[in-house]
DOBA-84573 format. One record per residue (C-alpha): x, y, z; residue in three letters. Coordinates in steps of 0.001 Angstrom, whole numbers. Example, Ala and Ser with C-alpha at 12.3 -4.5 7.8 and 13.67 -1.06 7.14 Angstrom:
! DOBA-84573
- 12300, -4500, 7800, ALA
- 13670, -1060, 7140, SER
This chain:
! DOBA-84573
- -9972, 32061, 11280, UNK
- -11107, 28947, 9560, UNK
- -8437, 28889, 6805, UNK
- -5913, 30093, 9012, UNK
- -6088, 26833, 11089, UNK
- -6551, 24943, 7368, UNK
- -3500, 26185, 6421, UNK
- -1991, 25781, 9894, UNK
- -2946, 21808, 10116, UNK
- -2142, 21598, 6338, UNK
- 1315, 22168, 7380, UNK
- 1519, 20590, 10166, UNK
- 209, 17609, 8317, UNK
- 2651, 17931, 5317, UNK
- 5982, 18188, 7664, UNK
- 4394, 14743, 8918, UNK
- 5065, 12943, 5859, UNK
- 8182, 14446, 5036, UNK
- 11487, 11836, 4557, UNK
- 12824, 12449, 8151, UNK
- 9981, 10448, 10029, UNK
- 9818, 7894, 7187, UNK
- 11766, 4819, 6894, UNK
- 15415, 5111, 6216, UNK
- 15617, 1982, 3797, UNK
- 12954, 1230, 358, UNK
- 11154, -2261, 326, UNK
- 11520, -4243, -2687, UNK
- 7983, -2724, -3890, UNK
- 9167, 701, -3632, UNK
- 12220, -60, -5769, UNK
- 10205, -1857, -7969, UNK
- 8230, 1112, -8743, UNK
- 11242, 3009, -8209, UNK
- 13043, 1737, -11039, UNK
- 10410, 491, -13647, UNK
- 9310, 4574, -13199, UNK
- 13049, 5240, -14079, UNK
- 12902, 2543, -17256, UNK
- 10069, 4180, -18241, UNK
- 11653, 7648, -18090, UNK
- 14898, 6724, -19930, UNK
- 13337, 3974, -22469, UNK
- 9905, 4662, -22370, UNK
- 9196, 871, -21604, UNK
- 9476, -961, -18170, UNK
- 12229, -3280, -16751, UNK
- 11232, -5996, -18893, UNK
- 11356, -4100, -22218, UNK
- 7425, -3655, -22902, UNK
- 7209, -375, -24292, UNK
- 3877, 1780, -22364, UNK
- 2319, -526, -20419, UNK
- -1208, -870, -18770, UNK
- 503, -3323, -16372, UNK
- 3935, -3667, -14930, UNK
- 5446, -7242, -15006, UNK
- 7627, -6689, -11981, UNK
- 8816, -9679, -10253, UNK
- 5182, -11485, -11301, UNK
- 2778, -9463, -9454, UNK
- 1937, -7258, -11880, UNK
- 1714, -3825, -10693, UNK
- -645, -1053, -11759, UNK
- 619, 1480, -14017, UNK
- -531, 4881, -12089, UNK
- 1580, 5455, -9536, UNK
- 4763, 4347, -11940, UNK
- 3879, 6859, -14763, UNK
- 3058, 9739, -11977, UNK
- 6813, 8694, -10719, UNK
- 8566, 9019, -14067, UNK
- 9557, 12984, -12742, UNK
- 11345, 11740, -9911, UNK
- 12042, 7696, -10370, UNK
- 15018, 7277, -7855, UNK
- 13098, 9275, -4857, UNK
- 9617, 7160, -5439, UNK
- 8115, 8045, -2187, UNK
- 7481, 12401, -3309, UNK
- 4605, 10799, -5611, UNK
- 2904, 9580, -1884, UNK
- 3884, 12329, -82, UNK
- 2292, 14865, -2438, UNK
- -920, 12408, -2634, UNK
- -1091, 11925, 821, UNK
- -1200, 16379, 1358, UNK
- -3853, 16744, -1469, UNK
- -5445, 14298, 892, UNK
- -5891, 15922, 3455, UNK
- -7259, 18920, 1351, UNK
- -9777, 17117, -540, UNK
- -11133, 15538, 2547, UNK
- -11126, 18519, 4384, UNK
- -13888, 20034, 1350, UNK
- -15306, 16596, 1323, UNK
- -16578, 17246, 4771, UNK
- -17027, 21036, 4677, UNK
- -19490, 20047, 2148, UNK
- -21540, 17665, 3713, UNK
- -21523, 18390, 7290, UNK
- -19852, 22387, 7239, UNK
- -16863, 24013, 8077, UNK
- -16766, 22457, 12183, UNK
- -16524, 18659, 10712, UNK
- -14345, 19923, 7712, UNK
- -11712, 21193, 10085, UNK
- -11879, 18044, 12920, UNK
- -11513, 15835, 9569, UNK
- -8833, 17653, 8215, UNK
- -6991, 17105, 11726, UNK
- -7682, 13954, 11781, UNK
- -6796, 12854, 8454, UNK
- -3470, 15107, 8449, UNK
- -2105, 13096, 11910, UNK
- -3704, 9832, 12305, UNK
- -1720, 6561, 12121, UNK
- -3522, 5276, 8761, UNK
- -3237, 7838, 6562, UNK
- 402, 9544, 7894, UNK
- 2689, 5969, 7611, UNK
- 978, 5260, 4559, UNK
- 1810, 9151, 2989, UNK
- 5310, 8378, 3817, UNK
- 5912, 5416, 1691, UNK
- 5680, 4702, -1800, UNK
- 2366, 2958, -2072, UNK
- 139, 2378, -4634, UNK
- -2840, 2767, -2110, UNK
- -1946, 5718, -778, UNK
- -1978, 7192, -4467, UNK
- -5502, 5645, -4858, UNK
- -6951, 7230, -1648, UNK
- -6829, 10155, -3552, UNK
- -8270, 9771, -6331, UNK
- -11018, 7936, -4286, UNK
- -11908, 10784, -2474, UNK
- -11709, 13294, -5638, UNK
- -14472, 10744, -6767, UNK
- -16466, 10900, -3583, UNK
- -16013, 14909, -3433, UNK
- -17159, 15683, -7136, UNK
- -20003, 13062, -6365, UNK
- -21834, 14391, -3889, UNK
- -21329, 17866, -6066, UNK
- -22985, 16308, -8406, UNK
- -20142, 16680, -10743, UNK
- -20700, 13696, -12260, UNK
- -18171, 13736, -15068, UNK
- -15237, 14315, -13089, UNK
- -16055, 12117, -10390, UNK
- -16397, 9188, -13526, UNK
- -12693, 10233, -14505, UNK
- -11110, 9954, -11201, UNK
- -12760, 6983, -9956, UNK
- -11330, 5499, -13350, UNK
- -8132, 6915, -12653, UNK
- -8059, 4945, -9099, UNK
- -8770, 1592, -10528, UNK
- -5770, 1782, -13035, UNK
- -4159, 2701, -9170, UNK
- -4547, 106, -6662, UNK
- -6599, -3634, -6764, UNK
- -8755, -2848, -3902, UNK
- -9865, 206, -6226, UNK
- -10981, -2329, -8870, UNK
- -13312, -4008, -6366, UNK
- -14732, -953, -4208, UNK
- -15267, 1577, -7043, UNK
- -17504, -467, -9425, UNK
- -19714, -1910, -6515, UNK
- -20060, 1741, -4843, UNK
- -21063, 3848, -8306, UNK
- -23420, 1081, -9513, UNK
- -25196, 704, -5974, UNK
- -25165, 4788, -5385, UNK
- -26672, 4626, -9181, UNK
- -29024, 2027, -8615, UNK
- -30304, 4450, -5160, UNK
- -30296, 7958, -6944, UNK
- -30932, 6844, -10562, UNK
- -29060, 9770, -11557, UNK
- -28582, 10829, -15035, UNK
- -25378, 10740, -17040, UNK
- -24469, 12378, -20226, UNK
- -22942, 11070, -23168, UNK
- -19745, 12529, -22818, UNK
- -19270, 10872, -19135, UNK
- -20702, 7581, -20571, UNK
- -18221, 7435, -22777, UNK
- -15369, 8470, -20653, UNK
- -16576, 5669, -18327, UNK
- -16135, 3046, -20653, UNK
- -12768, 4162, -21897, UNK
- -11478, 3711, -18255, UNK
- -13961, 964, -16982, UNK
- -14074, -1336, -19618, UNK
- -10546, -1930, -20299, UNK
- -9993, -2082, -16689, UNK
- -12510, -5425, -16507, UNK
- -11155, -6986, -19473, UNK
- -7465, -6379, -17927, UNK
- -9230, -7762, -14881, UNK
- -10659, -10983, -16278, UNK
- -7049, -11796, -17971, UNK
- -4229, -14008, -16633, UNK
- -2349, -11099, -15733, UNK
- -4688, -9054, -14269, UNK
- -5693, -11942, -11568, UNK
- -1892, -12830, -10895, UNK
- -2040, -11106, -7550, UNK
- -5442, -12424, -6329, UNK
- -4412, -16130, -6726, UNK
- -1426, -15443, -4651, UNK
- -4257, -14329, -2341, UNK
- -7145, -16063, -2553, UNK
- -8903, -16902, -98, UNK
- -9164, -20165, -1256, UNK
- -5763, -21227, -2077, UNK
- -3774, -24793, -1537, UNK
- -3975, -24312, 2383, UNK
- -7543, -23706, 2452, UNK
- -8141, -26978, 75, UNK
- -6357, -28843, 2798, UNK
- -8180, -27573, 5195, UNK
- -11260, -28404, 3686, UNK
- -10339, -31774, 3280, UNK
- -9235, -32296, 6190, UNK
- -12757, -31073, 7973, UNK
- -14694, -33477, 5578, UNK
- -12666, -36021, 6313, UNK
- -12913, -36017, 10501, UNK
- -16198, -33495, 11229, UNK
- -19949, -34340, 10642, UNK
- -21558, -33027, 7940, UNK
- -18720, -33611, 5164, UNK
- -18669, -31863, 1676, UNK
- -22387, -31204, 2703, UNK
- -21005, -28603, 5165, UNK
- -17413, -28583, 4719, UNK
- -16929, -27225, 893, UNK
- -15028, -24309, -1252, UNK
- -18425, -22274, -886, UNK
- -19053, -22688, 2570, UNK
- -15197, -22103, 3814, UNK
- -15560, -19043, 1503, UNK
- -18709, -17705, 2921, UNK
- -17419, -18120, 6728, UNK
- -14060, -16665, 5576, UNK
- -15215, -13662, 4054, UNK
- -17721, -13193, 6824, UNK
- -14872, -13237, 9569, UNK
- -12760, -10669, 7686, UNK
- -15494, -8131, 6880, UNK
- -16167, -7982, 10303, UNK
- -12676, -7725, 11102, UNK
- -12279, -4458, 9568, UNK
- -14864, -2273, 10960, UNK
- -13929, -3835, 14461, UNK
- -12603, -1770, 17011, UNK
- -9388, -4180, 17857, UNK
- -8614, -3433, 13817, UNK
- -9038, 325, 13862, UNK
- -8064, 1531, 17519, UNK
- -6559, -1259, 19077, UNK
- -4218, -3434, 17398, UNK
- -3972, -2508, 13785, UNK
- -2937, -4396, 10775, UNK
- -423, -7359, 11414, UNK
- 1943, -6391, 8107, UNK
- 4931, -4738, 9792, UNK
- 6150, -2964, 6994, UNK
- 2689, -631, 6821, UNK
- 2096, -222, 10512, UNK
- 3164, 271, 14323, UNK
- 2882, -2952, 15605, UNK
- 309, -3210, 18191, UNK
- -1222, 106, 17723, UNK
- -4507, 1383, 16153, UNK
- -4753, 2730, 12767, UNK
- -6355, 5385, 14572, UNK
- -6349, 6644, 18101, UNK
- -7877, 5083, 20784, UNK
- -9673, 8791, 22030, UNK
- -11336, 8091, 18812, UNK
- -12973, 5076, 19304, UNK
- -16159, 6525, 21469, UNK
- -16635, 9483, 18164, UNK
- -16299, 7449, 15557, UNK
- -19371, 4517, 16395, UNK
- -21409, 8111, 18134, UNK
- -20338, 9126, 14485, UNK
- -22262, 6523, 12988, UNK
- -25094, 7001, 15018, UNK
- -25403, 10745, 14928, UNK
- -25452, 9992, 11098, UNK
- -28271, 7588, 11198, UNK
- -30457, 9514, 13796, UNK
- -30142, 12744, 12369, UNK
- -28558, 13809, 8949, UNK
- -30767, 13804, 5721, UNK
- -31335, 10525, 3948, UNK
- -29014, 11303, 806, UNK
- -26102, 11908, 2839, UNK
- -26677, 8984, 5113, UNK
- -26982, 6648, 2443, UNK
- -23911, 7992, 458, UNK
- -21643, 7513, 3736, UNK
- -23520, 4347, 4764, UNK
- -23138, 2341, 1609, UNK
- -19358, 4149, 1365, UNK
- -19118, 2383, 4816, UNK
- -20530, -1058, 4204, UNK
- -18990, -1514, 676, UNK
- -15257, -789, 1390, UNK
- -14259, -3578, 3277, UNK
- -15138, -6337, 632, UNK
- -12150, -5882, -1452, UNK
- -9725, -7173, 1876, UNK
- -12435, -9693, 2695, UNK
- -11946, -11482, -104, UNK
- -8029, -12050, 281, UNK
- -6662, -13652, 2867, UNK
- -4139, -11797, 5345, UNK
- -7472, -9786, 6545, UNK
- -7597, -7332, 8014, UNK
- -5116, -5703, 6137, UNK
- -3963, -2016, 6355, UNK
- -3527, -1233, 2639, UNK
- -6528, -3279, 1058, UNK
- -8535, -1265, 3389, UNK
- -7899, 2034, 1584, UNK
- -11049, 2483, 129, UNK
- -11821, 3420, 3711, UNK
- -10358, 6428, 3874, UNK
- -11029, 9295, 4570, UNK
- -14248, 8167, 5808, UNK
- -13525, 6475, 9333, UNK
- -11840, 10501, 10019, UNK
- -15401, 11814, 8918, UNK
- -17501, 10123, 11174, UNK
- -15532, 10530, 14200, UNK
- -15396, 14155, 13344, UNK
- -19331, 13957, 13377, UNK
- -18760, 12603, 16705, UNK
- -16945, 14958, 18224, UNK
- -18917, 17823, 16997, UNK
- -21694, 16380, 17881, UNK
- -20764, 16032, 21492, UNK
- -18434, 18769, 22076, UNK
- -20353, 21430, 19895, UNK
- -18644, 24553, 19677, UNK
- -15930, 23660, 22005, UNK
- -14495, 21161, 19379, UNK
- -11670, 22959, 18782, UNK
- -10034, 21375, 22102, UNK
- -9779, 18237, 19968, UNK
- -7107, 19974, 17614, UNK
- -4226, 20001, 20256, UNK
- -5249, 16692, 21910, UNK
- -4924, 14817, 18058, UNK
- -1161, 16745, 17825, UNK
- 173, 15658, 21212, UNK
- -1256, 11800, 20363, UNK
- 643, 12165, 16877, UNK
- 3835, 12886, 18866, UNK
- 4166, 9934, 21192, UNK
- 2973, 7994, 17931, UNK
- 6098, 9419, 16209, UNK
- 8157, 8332, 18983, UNK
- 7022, 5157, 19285, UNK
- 7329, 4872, 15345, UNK
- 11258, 5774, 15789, UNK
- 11838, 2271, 18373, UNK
- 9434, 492, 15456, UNK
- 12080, 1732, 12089, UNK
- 14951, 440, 14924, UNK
- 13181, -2841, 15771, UNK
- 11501, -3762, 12341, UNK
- 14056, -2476, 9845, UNK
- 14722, -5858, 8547, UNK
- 11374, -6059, 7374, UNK
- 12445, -2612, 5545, UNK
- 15099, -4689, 4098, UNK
- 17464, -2328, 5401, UNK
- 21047, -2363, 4500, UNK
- 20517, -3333, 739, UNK
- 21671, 198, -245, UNK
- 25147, 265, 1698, UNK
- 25748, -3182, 184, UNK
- 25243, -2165, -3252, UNK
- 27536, 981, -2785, UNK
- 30039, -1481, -2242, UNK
- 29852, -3890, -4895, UNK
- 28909, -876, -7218, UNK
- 32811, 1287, -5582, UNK
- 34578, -2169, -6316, UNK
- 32890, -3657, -9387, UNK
- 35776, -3858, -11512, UNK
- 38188, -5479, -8926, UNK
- 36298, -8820, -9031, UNK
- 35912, -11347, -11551, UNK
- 32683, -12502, -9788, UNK
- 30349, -11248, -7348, UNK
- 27245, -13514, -5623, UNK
- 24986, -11919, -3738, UNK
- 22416, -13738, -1483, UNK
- 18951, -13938, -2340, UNK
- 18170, -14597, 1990, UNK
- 15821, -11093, 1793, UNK
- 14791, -11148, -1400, UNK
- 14818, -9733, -4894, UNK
- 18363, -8287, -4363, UNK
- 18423, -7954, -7894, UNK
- 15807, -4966, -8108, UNK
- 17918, -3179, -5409, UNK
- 21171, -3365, -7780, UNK
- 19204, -2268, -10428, UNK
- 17342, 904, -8582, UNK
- 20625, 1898, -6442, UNK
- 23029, 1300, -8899, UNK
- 20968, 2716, -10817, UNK
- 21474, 327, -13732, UNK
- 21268, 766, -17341, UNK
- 17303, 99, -18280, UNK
- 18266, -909, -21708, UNK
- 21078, -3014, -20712, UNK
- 19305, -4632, -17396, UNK
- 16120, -5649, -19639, UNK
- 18662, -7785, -22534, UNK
- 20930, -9239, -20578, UNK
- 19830, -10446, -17154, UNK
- 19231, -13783, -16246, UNK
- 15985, -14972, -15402, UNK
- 13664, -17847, -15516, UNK
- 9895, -17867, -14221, UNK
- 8521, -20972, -11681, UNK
- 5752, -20506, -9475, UNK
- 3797, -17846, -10314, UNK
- 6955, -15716, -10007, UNK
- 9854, -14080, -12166, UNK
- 13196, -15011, -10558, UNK
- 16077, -12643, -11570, UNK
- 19656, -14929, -11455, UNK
- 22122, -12586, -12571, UNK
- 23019, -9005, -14140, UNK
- 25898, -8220, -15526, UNK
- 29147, -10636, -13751, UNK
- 26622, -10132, -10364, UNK
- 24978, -13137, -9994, UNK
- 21957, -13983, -7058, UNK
- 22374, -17081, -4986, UNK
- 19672, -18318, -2650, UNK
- 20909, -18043, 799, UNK
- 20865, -22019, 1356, UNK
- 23477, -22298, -1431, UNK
- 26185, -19880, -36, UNK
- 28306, -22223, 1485, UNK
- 28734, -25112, -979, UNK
- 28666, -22543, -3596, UNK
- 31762, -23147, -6130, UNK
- 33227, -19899, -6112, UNK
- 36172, -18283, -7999, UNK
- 39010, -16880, -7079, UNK
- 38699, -12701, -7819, UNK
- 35207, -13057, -6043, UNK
- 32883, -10472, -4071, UNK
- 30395, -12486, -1857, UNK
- 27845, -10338, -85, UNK
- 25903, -13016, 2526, UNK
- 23817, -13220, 5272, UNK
- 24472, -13872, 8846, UNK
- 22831, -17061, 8403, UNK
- 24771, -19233, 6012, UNK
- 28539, -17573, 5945, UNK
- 30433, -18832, 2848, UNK
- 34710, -18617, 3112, UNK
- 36838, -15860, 2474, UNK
- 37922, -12969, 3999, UNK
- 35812, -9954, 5767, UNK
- 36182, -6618, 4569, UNK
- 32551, -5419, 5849, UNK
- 29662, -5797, 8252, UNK
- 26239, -3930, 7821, UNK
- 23934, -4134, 10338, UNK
- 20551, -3746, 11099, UNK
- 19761, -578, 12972, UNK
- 18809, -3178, 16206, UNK
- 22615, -3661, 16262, UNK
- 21827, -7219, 14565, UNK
- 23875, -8632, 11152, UNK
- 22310, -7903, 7922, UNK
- 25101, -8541, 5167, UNK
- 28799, -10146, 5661, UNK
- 30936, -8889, 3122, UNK
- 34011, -11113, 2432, UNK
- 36155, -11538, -782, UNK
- 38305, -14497, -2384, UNK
């Protein structure tokens, strides 16, 4: 019976993440990873030329190279590398909890995890974090199995994966080590330093901190701020300083996340990684998962308690330090975890009548579907839809025109040439037009396309022969020829030609 229904939910759980309830348009990350995993699989280097990198340039934020090298199989459908991570997901939690609370909390978890909010949307995009959920939880399985070798490898694995990774994982093994004092062999020592120490040197570089200073918590709004309160409240740099403001910050958003209005009630505020306005998980869960917590500390045996407990308290300090908090993806080192406890909770109230839970979780995950169809229709600007039916223009009349300018109003239109096209690796690294300001690397032309930003479009000198693909907002001359709309019925691109 049991591995009927694991098979069943596994199923059930997999169809969930399959292209047909996911977004119909890529974000400009997706094609990023999109096309520097096609670069690497026809050059062997990424966008920029760099031949095997530990880090992917990108557009400046300097992406981790895991989920691009697991993408080089399938480079122009980046989302299967998340979709197959977020179904061994739901496995390896599944045994996770089997193992430390049996076969009645393994198959609630498994439920959970395969249908809830959190961990569906994020299986059906192509996201680093989703990738690094994964190997998080291999780590956490092989852990408490004592399996301490393998857990080493793919906790490495997941901080060559996703930031937040970089930040959980170090601060979780050395405090669980610091508990348990357990004892490591040679061979995972030095395993651990091939991945580990690399990773902190990486870490400690210019490149490897590019992302966190576009998200620190103290950044040029925050020294305003600070300024500003020594200037007109009692106390002055006394009270109002970089440590305090970072202190009170950090405070604030570590609560945030383990806060019910986070988890059940309103969710992240991104809209690209979340319904708007609902939970991350359901609100029936919100009684199990704090009676979760509770059942755990009342009754379960100290080693497992203190596993899950410091898993619990540790996680949210990587999206407590950034600002944006609380944030859906730099909470992934989360997961599975907040689908364990409330499976503790539900057995431990319902007892052997938990199995009632199974069909209540499947009709939730159906109005959630349903409301996720009005959010692709309402928010697909923030998907940056209509980018692809753009470039199948330009790319069907390429040789007609002399000149085509493309606006730069939803940004990085070059990377969506590039992946939809999709563009000559070799050819797109030599000759595009670039130049780097602000922490950022700002594409101005490939090939006779050339990127304009949006404010330029109508006192642009243009040339006769010319393509102009623009946005609602600042409409250059010429003649129509197409309109692409969002899918709320709204402009996207005006097409027109000289």
């Amino acid at each position: 019976m049991e591995k009927i229904l694991v098979i069943i939910i596994l199923a059930i759980g997999i169809v969930w993440r399959l292209p047909y309830f996911a977004p119909t348009s890529l974000n400009w990350d997706e094609v990023s990873l999109g096309y520097n995993a096609y670069s690497m699989s026809k050059t062997g280097a990424d966008e920029w030329g760099t031949k095997l990198p530990t880090i992917f340039r990108a557009f400046g934020d300097y992406k981790l190279p895991v989920y691009v090298y697991m993408t080089t199989p399938w480079p122009l459908n980046p989302r299967i590398t998340s979709i197959i991570a977020g179904s061994l997901t739901m496995l390896i939690s599944y045994l996770l909890a089997r193992k430390l609370f049996g076969k009645q909390v393994g198959l609630v978890t498994l439920s959970l995890v395969a249908l809830s909010p959190w961990t569906v949307m994020l299986s059906r995009l192509a996201l680093e974090a989703n990738l690094a959920i994964l190997f998080i939880s291999l780590g956490m399985l092989c852990m408490v199995s004592k399996k301490y070798f393998w857990s080493i490898i793919f906790f490495g694995i997941s901080v060559w994966t996703y930031n937040s990774a970089r930040i959980f994982v170090p601060l979780f093994v050395i405090s669980y080590w610091l508990i348990y004092r357990f004892k490591l062999d040679k061979k995972t020592l030095i395993i651990g330093g091939l991945l580990f120490i690399p990773m902190m040197v990486q870490l400690l570089s210019t490149i490897g901190q590019a992302r966190y200073k576009k998200l620190s918590l103290i950044d040029d709004g925050a020294i305003g701020k600070i300024n500003e309160l020594q200037a007109t409240k009692p106390g002055g740099r006394l009270v109002y300083n970089k440590a305090t403001y970072f202190v009170a910050t950090f405070a604030k958003n570590y609560i945030s996340y383990l806060s019910p209005n986070f988890l059940f009630i309103k969710g992240g505020d991104h809209y690209q990684f979340s319904v708007q306005n609902h939970g991350l998980l359901y609100l029936i869960m919100f009684p199990f998962f704090y009676l979760g917590i509770w059942t755990l500390i009342k009754n379960y045996k100290l080693k497992i308690k203190n596993l899950l407990l410091l898993w619990l308290l540790i996680a949210p300090i990587a999206g407590s330090i950034t600002r944006d908090s609380p944030h859906t993806l730099r909470a992934i080192a989360m997961l599975p975890l907040p689908m364990i406890l409330s499976a503790v909770g539900i057995v431990s109230l319902l007892k052997k009548h938990y199995l009632v839970i199974f069909p209540i979780i499947l009709l939730f995950s159906i109005n959630y579907q349903l409301l996720t169809n009005n959010y692709y229709k309402n928010y697909s600007w923030s998907w940056q839809y209509g980018y692809k039916e753009a470039i199948q223009v330009v790319k069907q009349d390429y040789d007609k025109y002399d000149q085509i300018i493309f606006t730069k109003k939803y940004g990085e239109p070059h990377e969506f040439v590039a992946f939809y096209w999709p563009w000559d690796p070799a050819d797109s690294a030599k000759n595009k037009s670039w130049d780097y300001h602000d922490g950022w690397y700002w594409v101005n032309a490939l090939g006779k396309i050339k990127f304009v930003n949006d404010w330029e479009m109508k006192s642009y000198t243009y040339q006769s022969k010319t393509l102009i693909i623009a946005s609602p907002d600042n409409i250059p001359p010429g003649k129509e020829i197409k309109r692409i709309n969002f899918l709320d019925g709204k402009p996207a691109f005006i097409i027109k030609e000289l």
